[in-house]
C-alpha positions as CSV (number, residue, x, y, z in Angstrom):
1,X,-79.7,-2.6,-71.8
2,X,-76.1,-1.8,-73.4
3,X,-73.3,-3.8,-71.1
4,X,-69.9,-3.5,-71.4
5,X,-67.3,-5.6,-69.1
6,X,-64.4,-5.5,-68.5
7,X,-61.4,-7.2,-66.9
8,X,-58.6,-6.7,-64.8
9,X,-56.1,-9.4,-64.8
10,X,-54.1,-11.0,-61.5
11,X,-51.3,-8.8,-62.5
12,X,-53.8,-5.5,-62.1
13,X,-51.8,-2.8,-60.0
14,X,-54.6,-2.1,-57.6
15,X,-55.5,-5.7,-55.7
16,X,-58.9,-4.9,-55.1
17,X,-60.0,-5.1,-58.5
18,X,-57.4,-7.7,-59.7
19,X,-59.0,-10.8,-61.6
20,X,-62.7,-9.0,-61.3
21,X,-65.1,-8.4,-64.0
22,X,-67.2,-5.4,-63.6
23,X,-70.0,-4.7,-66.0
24,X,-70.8,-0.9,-67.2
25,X,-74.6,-1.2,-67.9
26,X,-76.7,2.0,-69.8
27,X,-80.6,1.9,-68.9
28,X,-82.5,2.6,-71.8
29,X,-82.6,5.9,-73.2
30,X,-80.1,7.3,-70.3
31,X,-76.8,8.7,-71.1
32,X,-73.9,6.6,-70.3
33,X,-70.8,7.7,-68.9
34,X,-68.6,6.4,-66.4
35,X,-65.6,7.8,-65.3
36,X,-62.4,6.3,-64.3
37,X,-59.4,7.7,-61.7
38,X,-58.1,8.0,-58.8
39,X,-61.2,10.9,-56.8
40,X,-63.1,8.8,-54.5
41,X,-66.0,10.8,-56.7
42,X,-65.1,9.0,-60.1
43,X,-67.5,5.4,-60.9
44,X,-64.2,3.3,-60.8
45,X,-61.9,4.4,-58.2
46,X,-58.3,3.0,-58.5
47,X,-55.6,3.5,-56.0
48,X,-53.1,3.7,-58.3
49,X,-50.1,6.7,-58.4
50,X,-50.0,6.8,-62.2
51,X,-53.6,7.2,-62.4
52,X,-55.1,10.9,-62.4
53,X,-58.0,11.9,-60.0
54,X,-60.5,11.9,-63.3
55,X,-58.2,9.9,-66.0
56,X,-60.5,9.1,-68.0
57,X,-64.5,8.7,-69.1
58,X,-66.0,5.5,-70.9
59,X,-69.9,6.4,-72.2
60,X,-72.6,4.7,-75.0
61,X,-74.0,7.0,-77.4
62,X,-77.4,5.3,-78.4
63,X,-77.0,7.0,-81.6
64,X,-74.5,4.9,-83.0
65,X,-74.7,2.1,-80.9
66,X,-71.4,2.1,-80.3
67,X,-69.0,2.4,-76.4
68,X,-66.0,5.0,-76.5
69,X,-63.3,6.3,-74.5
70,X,-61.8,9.5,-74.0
71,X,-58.8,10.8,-71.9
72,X,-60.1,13.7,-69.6
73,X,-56.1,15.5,-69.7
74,X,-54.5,13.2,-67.0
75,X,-51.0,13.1,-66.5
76,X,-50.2,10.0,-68.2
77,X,-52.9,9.6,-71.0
78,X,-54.7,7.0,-72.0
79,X,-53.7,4.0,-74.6
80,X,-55.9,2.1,-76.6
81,X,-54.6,-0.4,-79.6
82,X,-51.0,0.4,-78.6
83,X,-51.8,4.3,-79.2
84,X,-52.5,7.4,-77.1
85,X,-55.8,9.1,-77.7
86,X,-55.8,13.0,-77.8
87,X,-57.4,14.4,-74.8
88,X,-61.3,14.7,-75.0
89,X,-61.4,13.4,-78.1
90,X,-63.6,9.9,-78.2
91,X,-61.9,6.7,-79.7
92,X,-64.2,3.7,-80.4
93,X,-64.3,0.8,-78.0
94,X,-64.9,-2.3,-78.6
95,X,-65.1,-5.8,-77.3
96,X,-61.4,-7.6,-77.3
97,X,-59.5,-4.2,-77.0
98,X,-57.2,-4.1,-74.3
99,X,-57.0,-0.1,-73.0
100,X,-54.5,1.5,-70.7
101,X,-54.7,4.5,-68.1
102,X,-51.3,5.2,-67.8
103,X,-48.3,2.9,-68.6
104,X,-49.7,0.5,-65.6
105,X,-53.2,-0.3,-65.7
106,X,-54.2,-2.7,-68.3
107,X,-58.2,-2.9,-68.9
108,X,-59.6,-6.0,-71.5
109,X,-63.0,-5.2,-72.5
110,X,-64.8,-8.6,-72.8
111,X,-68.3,-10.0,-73.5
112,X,-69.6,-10.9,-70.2
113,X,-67.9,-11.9,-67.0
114,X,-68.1,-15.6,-67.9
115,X,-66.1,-15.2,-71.8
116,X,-62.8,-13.9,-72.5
117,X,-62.1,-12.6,-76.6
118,X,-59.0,-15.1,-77.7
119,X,-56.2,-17.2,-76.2
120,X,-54.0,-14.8,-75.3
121,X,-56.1,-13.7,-72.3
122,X,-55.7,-13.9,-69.1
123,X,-59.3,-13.4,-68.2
124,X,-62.1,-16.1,-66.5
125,X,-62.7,-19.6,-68.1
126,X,-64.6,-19.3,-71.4
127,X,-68.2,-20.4,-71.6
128,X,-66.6,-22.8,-74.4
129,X,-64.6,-24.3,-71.7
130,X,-65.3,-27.5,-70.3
131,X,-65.5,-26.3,-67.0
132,X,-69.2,-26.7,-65.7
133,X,-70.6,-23.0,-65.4
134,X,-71.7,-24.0,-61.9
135,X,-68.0,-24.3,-61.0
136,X,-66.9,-21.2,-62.2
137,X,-65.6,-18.6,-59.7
138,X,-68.3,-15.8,-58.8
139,X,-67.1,-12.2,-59.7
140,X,-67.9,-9.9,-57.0
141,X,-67.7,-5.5,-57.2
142,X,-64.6,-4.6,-54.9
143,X,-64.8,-2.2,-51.7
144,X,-65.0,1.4,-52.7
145,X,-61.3,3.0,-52.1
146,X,-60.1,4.0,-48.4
147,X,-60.0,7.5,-48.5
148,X,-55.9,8.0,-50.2
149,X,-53.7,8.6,-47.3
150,X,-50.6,9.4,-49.9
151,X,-52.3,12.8,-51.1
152,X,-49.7,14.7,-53.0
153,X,-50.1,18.5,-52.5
154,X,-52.2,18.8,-56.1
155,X,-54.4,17.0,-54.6
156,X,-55.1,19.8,-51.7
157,X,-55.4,22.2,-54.2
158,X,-58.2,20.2,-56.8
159,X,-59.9,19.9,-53.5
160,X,-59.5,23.2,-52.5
161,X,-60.6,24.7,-55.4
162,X,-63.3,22.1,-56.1
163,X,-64.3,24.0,-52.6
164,X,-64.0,27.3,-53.1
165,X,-66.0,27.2,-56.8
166,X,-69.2,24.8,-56.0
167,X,-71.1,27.6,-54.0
168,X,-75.0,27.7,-54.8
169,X,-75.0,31.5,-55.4
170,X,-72.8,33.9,-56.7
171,X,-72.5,35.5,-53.2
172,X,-71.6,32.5,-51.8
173,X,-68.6,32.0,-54.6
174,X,-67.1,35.2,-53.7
175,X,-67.5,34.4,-50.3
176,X,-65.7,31.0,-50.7
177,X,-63.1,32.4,-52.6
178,X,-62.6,35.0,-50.2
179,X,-61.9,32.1,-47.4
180,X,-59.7,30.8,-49.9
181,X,-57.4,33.5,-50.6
182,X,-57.1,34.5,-46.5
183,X,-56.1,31.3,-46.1
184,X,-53.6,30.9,-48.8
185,X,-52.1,34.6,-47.4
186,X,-51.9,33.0,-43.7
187,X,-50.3,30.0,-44.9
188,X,-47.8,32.2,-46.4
189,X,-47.5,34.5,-44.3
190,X,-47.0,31.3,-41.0
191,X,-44.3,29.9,-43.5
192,X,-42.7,33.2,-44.0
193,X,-42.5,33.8,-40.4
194,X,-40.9,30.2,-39.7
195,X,-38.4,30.8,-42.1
196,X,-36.8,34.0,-40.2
């Protein structure tokens, strides 16, 4: 099964996931993607301001045997190897790269959650170490996100629209849409009033 970790250091912007190790693991044959961002929706969820809602996607291709990432448009982009990767366009990933979403949240890809790649990092003892492996500290997944409570109004609207367009029929879509649009005119309309 294809397994790629990776680590967020002490100095990781969102607590919850600071000095963790989480493993991305394919089952055989399946597609892998996992995406990364902000939406409660995404498989890593970071509270994190600079972050977009869906940032960005890591996946396995079984065909080349090989982990990539690509940015999904987010506000900030995403760096890998000190450069930023054109939007849905897949750069390799490999173990001892260091990626970021944003200019604040630093990701080291490493071999498992008991080896770090080289000196410089930051990440768990190494099984080289001489630190007994019984000793060393267990990695646990962190708490799914609290729901945001700093929502900015793009938010709203993603949601909105995420809303409006997921009906199961195209009746149903018009209908949502036409929800949408009286309540965009009354909101309008209210804040028109108010401002007489």
């Amino acid at each position: 099964m294809p397994k790629l970790s990776l680590y967020f250091d002490k100095d990781f912007p969102d607590q919850r996931w600071a000095n963790t190790v989480y493993a991305l693991e394919v089952p055989g044959g399946a597609a892998g993607e996992f995406v990364l961002g902000r939406s409660p929706a995404a498989n890593l969820t970071f509270d994190i301001k600079s972050v977009s809602i869906h940032h960005a996607a890591i996946a396995y291709s079984y065909a080349r045997d090989s982990w990539s990432i690509s940015d999904l448009g987010s506000r900030n982009g995403t760096i890998i190897r000190k450069n930023r990767i054109d939007p849905k366009t897949p750069a390799p990933l490999n173990i001892g790269d260091r990626f970021w979403l944003g200019p604040d949240a630093k990701i080291h890809c490493v071999e498992d959650e008991q080896d770090t790649i080289s000196r410089e990092d930051t990440g768990p003892a190494t099984i080289a170490s001489n630190m007994p492996l019984a000793t060393l500290p267990t990695v646990t997944e962190p708490e799914p996100a609290p729901p945001s409570s700093s929502k900015t109004p793009w938010d709203s609207l993603y949601l909105g629209t995420q809303w409006a367009l997921s009906g199961q029929t195209p009746a149903g879509k018009v209908y949502r849409l036409v929800v949408a649009g009286a309540g965009v005119a009354a909101f309008i309309l209210i804040v028109d009033w108010l401002r007489q």
